[in-house]
N, C-alpha and C positions, 0 to 999 in steps of 0.2 A: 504494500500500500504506500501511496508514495502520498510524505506530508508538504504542502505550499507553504508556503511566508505567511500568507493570510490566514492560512488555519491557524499557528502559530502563535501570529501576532494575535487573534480573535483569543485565546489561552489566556494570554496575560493580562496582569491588574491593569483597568482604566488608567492609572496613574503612570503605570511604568508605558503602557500604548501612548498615553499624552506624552510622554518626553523622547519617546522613538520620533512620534512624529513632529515634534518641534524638533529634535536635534536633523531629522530628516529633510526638513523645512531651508533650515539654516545653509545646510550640505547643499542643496541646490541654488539656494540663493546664491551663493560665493563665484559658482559659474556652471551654468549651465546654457544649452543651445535656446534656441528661441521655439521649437518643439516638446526639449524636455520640460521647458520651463510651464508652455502653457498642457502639458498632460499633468505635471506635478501639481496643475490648479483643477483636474480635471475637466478639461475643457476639450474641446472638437475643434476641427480645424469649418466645420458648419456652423461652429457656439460663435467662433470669432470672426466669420463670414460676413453673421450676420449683424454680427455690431459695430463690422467697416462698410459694412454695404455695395461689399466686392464677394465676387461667388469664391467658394469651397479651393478649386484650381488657382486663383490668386495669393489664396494663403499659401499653398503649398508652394507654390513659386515664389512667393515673400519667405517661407525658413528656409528656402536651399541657396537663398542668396548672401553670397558673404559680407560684400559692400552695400547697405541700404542708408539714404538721407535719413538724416534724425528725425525727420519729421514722421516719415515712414514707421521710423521705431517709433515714438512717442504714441501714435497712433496705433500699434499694434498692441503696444503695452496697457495704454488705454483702455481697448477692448477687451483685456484680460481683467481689468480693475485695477491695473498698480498705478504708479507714478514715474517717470523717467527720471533720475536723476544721473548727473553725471562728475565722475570722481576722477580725480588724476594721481597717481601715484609714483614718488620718486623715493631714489633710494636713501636711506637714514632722514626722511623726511615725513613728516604726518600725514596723511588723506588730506587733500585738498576738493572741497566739492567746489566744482564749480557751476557760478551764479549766469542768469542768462540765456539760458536755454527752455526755461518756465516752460514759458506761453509762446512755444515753438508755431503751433497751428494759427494761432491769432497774428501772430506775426508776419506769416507768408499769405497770409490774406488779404493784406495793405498794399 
């Protein structure tokens, strides 16, 4: 008999499932693809279709692309429910988030 992850995880304490799935949370957020990212929200590439109001094959043609405008992203991440922010990182130096980038959409609309 062969046991899944989900049987597994379905086994253990609420408590201990809630800190798998926030340290599991976390683990993707630090970097994942633009696919992993929106199944890790459990979402469809039809869920986000329909909240850019581009069909199903647009999505899919948006995660296999490597270079996309920020707006593009901001907009994709939108229809996921996050926020885009963007950080720079140098060496022996703190995260720098950088400012500016907000209201990407509003902007290219002027």
């Amino acid at each position: 008999m062969t046991t899944t992850l989900k049987s597994k995880l379905a086994k253990l304490p609420a408590t201990r499932r809630n800190r798998i799935n926030k340290r599991a949370a976390e683990l993707i957020a630090i970097e994942s693809t633009l696919p992993e990212l929106r199944k890790a929200l459990e979402l469809t590439q039809a869920d986000v279709s329909s909240k850019l109001h581009i069909n199903q094959e647009a999505v899919s043609r948006l995660e296999r692309r490597s270079d996309l405008m920020l707006s593009t992203l901001n907009s994709y991440i939108k229809a996921m429910g996050g926020k885009l922010s963007i950080t720079a990182k140098f060496p022996n130096k703190p995260l720098i988030n950088l400012s500016g980038f907000g209201d990407i959409e509003h902007r290219k609309a002027r």
